[in-house]
N, C-alpha and C positions, 0 to 999 in steps of 0.2 A: 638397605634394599632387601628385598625376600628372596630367599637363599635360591636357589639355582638346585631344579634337579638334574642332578649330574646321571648321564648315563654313562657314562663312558666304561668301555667293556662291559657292558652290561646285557643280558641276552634279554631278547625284548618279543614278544607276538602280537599279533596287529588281528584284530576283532571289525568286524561290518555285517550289516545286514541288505539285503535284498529286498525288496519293496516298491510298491507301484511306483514310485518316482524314480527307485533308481534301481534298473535290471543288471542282472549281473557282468553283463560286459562293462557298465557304467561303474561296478563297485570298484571290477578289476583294476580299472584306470587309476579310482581313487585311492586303492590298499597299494599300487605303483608308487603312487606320490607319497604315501604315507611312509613308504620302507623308504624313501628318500629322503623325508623328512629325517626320521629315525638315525640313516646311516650320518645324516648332516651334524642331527646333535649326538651322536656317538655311541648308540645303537647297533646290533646285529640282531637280525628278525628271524627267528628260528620256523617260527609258524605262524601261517595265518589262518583264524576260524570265520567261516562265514553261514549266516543262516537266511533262509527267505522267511520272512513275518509282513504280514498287514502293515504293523508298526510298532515302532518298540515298547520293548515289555516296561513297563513306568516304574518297576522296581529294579528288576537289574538289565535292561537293557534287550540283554538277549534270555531266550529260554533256560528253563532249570535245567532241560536237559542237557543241551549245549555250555550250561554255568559250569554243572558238575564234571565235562571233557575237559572242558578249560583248565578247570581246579586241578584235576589227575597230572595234566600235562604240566603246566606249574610246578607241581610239588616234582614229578617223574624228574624232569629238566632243570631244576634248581632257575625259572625264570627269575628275573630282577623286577620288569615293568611288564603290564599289560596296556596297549594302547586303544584305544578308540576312534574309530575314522569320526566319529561325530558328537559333536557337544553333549557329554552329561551332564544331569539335574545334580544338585548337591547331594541329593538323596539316594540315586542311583550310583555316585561314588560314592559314599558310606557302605551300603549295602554291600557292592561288591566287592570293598577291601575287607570287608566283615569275610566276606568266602572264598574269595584267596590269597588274604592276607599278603598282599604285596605291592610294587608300588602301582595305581592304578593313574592312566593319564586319558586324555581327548584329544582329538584335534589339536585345538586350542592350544589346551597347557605344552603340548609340545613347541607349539610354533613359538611361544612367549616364552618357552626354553631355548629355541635357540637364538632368537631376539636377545633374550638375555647376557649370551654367548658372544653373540656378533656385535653387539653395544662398545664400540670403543671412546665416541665422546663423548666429556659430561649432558650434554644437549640429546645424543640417543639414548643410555643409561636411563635418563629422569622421565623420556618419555615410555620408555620397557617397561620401568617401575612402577607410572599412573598404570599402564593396562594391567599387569601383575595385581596390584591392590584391587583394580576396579573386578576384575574376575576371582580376586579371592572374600570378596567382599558376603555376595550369595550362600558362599560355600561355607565359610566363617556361621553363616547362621544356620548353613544344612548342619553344622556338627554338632549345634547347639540346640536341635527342636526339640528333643527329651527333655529338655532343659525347661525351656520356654513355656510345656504344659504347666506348669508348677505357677500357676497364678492364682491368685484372691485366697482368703481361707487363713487363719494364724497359723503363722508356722512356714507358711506354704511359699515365701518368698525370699529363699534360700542363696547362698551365693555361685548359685547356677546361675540364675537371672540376673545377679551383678555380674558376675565374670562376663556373659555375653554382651551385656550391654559394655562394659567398660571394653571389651574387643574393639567391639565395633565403633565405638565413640574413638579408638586409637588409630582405627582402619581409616575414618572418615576424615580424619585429622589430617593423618598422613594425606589423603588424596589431595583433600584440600588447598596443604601446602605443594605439592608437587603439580597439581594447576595453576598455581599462582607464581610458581618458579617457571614454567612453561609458559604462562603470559609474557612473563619478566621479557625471558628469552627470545618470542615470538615477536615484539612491539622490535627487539635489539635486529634481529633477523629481518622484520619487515624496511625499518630506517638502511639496513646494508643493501636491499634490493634497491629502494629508491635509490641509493648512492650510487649504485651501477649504470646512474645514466641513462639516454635513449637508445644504447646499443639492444639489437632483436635480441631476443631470448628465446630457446630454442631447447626443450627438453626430453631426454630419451626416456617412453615408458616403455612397460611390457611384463610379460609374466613371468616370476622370477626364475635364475639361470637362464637366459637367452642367450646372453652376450654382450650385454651395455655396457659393463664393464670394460671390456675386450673393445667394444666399437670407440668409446671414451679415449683408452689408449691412442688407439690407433690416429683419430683425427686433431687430439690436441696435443699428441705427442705427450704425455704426462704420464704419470705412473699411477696410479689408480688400483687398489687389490683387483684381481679376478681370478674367483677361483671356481673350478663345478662343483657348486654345492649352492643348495637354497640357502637365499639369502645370504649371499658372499660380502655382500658389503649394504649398510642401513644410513648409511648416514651421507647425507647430501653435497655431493661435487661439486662445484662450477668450477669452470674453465672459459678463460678469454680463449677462443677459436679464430683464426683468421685464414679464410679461404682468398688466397689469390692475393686480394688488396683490400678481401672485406670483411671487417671483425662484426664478430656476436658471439652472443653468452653461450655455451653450451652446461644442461645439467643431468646429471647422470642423478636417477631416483631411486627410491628402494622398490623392488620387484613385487608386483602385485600376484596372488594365490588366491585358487579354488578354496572359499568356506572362508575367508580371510575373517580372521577374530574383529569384531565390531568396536569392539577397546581400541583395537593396532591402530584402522582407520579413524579413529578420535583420535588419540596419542598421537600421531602422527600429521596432525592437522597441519601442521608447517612446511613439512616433506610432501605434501599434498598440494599448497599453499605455491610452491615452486611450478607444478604442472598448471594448476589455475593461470596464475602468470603468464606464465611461454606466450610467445607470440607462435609457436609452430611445436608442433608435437612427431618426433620418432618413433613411430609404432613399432618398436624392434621386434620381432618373431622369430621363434627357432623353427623352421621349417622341417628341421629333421627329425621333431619330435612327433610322436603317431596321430600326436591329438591336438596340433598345433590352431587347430580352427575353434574347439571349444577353448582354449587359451584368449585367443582373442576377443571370445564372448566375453570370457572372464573378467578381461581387462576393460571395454569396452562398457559393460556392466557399474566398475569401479568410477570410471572415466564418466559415464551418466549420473553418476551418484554426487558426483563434487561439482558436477555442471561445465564440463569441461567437453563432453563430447562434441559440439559443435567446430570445435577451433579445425584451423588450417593441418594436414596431417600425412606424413607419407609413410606409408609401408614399408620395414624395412625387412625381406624375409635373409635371418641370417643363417649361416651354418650350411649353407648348399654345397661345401667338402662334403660333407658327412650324412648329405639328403639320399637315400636308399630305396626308391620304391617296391613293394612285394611283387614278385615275380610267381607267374601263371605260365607252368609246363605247357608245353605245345598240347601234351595230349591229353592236358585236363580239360574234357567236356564239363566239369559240375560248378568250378568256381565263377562265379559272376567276376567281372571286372567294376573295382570302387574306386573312391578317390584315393584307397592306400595304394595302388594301382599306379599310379599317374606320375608322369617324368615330369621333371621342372616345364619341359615347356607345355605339356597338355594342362599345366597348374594354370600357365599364365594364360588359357584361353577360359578359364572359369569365371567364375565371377569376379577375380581380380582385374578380368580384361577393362569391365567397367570402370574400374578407378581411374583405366588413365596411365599417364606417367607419372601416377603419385604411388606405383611401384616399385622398389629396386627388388632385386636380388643379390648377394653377397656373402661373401666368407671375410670376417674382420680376423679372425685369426691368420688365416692364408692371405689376407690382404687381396681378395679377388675380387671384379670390379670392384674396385674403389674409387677409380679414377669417377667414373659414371655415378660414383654416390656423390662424393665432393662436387660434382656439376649438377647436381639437383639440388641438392641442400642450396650452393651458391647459390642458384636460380629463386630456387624460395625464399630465400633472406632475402634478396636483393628485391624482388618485389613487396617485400615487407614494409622494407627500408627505405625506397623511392615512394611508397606510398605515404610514410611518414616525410618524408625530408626531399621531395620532389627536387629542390633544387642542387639536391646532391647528385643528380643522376650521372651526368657527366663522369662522375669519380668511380664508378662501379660500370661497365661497360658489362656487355653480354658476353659468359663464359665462352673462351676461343674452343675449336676441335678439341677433343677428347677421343682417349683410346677406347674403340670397340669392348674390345676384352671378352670375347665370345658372348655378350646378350643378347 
């Protein structure tokens, strides 16, 4: 497997730029997630630089001027890693470890670092390791273009031009086999789902740290990692669930991210493979998070990507312990009132009101209505289910009273 950059203790500063697409409120959110990234794979972010450009600079990203801050502060602060809110060319990491000599990363390579970190079965391991190669694959020949000029002419086809071909003919090898161990695994994984029977299946997505983890516990009783940190757990759950008197599958998935590397979503094709499936889909959301709506796009986005968005789906907004609205002084005439503004119940007259009661609200940690989730879910299985096996209906009767629970 390709080694793992280790951050750990390692002081790290986080680089973006500002641009017609993305203004700087928009960066802020992302350089958020990035220091979270960061603290997940064991980073601490000393500073972050940011500049507004048209678009970025095609050699180093950002300006010389802003290169040469960067550099000062670097050498000043003894930094480890420089990070990138967004995907470099091989060319522009070259360049830029040429001028601050240190370790330089992206988005990406972050998140496939902690992918890497988070991988505890053989089955996530081999899928880390196809995205790792496939992203190192480009780069492998960004290191090697000096090289590459060296064509035609005697003399002129030096073992620059063999070393990089023999790379990459090892890179291509390695892929190869690790898609073909990923079939292997995929055909073994797909015969396990057929084996599970006509019981519903029923899987919780969302954007990662929500709470799935936490919600997983709670309704199948099982023990499940969850921890706050991206990406807490990668590798895919199921649990026999039985509400009341009526069982179905429930799966707990890996948590879908803003820019999510293009590799992860291949590699991951089987963990994906499992939402396809579902007969019903848990939209879990952390509502207490500031940006919980572009979250949803996020996911939403993903969910169209694999052709899944259509399925049956209920909202589950969690974490409402911890939901906070910003508060407007009496005697501020200047602030507008926004949706950061808005109490749980002004939420619910928004556009959520349209859904319906394919809403919950809930804290799975606090355990707060829960009763009121378990009787939707039950509700939507059961209609799953009778739709499937009509003559079962008798066996599943309509969920009795349920506690209030302040909703």
């Amino acid at each position: 497997m390709i080694e793992k950059t280790d951050l750990s203790f390692e002081k790290a500063v986080l680089i973006g730029i500002v641009t017609k697409e993305q203004n700087e409120e928009k960066l802020e959110e992302y350089l958020d997630e990035l220091e979270f990234l960061t603290y997940t794979a064991g980073g601490e972010v000393i500073k972050r630089f940011t500049q507004r450009m048209d678009m970025p600079n095609p050699k180093t990203f950002i300006g010389t001027g802003k290169m040469e801050d960067v550099r000062e502060f670097v050498k000043e602060h003894e930094i480890g890693a420089v990070i990138f809110d967004d995907e470099l060319s091989p060319a522009q990491q070259k360049n830029i470890e040429k001028i601050l000599k240190c370790k330089i990363l992206d988005r990406t390579n972050l998140i496939l670092d902690i992918f890497a970190q988070r991988a505890k079965t053989s089955y996530a391991r081999t899928q880390v390791e196809l995205a790792q190669y496939e992203y190192l694959l480009p780069r492998l020949a960004g290191m090697w273009t000096h090289l590459e000029r060296q064509r035609g002419g005697i003399g002129m086809r030096g073992p620059g031009e063999t070393e990089i071909e023999t790379d990459r003919r090892i890179v291509r090898d390695k892929i190869s086999l690790l898609k073909k161990k990923l079939e292997t695994i995929d055909k073994q994984m797909e015969i396990q789902r057929g084996n599970r029977g006509q019981l519903v299946r029923v899987a919780l997505v969302g954007y990662t740290n929500v709470g799935k983890s936490t919600l997983m516990n709670v309704i199948s009783k099982s023990e499940v990692f969850a921890e706050n940190k991206l990406f807490a757990t990668l590798d895919t759950t199921v649990r026999k669930v039985v509400i009341r008197n009526l069982p179905f599958l429930l799966t707990d998935t890996v948590g879908f991210i803003r820019k999510l590397p293009t590799q992860l979503v291949e590699s991951f094709k089987s963990t994906l493979d499992e939402v396809r499936e579902a007969d019903l889909l848990l939209h879990v959301v952390d509502i207490s998070h500031p940006n919980f709506e572009d979250h949803i796009d996020s996911v939403n986005k993903i969910l169209t990507e694999i052709e899944t968005i259509g399925k049956p789906t209920i909202m589950v907004f969690n974490k409402i312990d911890a939901y906070e609205p910003e508060q407007i002084e009496e005697d501020d005439l200047i602030t507008e009132k926004t949706s950061a503004h808005y109490s749980l119940k002004e939420w619910k007259k928004t556009w959520m009101n349209r859904m319906g009661d394919r809403v919950l609200f809930i804290s799975a940690l606090e355990k707060e209505n829960m009763e009121h989730f378990r009787k939707k879910v039950y509700e939507a299985v059961r209609e799953i289910h009778i739709t499937r096996f009509p003559y079962n209906n008798f066996l599943y009767p309509e969920y009795d009273a349920y506690g209030d629970e302040n909703q």
